[in-house]
N, C-alpha and C positions, 0 to 999 in steps of 0.2 A: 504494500500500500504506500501510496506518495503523501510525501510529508505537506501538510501545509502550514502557512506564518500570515499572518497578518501585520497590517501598521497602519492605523491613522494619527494623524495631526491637522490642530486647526491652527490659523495665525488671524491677528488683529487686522484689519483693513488699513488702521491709521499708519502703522508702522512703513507701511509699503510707498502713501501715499508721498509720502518723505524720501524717498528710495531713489525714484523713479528719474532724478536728475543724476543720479549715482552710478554714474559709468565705471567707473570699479568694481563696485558691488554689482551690478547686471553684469557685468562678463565674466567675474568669478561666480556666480552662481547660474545663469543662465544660456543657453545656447545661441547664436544669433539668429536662428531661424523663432527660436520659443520670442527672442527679443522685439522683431518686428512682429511676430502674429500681437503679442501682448498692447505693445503702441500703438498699433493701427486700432485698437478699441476703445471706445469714448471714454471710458472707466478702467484704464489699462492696470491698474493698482489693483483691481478683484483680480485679475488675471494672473498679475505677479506672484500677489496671494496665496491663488488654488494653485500653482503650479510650484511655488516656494513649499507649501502643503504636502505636495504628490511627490513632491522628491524625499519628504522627510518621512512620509507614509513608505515609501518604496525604501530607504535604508533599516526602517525599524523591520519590515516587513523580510527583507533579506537577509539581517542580522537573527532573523529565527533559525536560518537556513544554514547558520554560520554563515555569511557572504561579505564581503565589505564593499562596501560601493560608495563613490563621493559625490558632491553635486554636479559636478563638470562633466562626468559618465554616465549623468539620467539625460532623459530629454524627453519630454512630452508635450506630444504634439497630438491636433485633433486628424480624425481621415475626413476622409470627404462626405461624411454624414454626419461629421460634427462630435464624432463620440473618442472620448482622450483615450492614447495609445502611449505604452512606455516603450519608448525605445534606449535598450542601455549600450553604451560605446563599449562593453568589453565582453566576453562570454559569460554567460551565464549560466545554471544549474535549475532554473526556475524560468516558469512563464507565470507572467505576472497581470493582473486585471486591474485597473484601476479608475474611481467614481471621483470627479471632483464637484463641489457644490459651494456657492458663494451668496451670501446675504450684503448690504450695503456698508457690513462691520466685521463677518468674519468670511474666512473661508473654510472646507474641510475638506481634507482629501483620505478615502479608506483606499487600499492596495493589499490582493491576496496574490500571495507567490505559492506558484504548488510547481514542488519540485519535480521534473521531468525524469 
C-alpha cells in the first residue's frame, strides 16, 4: 500500500500586499512564469498568497514522505481549465494534488503526496 502525507498552510493577505514591490523576495520564492501569471491579476497579493501557501503545503506534505524540497523547486501553475498543478524542478517519489482557496484576508493551500 502507498504511503500518503498531507500539508496545508494559510498566510495573511496583508503581509503579501507589502511584498509585491519586493523583487528579491518574488525571485527567491517565486518562478517567473508563477510571477507574471500573479501580476497580471487585479489583486495579484491573493495570488502570491495561495501560491506562497501551496508551496509550504507541498514541503510539509513531502517532508511526511521524508523529501526535502525548497521554494525555488515548487512551481505552480494553473492548466488550461484553470485548476493548480505542482510542478517540482527535481525528481520526485510522490505525485502530488493540490487545492488552493483565497478570501480578501487569507489564503489556504491543502496538498496530498501519495507516494508512487
Amino acid at each position: 500500500m502507498a504511503s500518503i502525507s498531507v500539508g496545508v498552510d494559510c498566510e495573511e493577505m496583508g503581509r503579501f500586499k507589502k511584498k509585491i514591490k519586493d523583487g528579491a523576495f518574488l525571485k527567491r520564492i517565486y518562478t517567473s512564469k508563477e510571477i507574471k501569471y500573479c501580476l497580471s491579476k487585479p489583486n495579484p497579493e491573493q495570488h502570491l498568497a495561495a501560491r506562497f501557501a501551496g508551496k509550504e503545503a507541498v514541503m510539509k506534505a513531502l517532508n511526511g514522505l521524508e523529501e526535502k524540497v525548497f521554494f525555488h523547486e515548487i512551481e505552480i501553475l494553473n492548466d488550461r481549465n484553470g485548476v493548480p498543478r505542482v510542478l517540482l524542478k527535481k525528481k520526485s517519489k510522490a505525485e502530488l494534488k493540490i487545492s488552493l482557496s483565497h478570501t480578501s484576508k487569507i489564503a489556504i493551500a491543502f496538498v496530498i503526496a501519495e507516494e508512487m
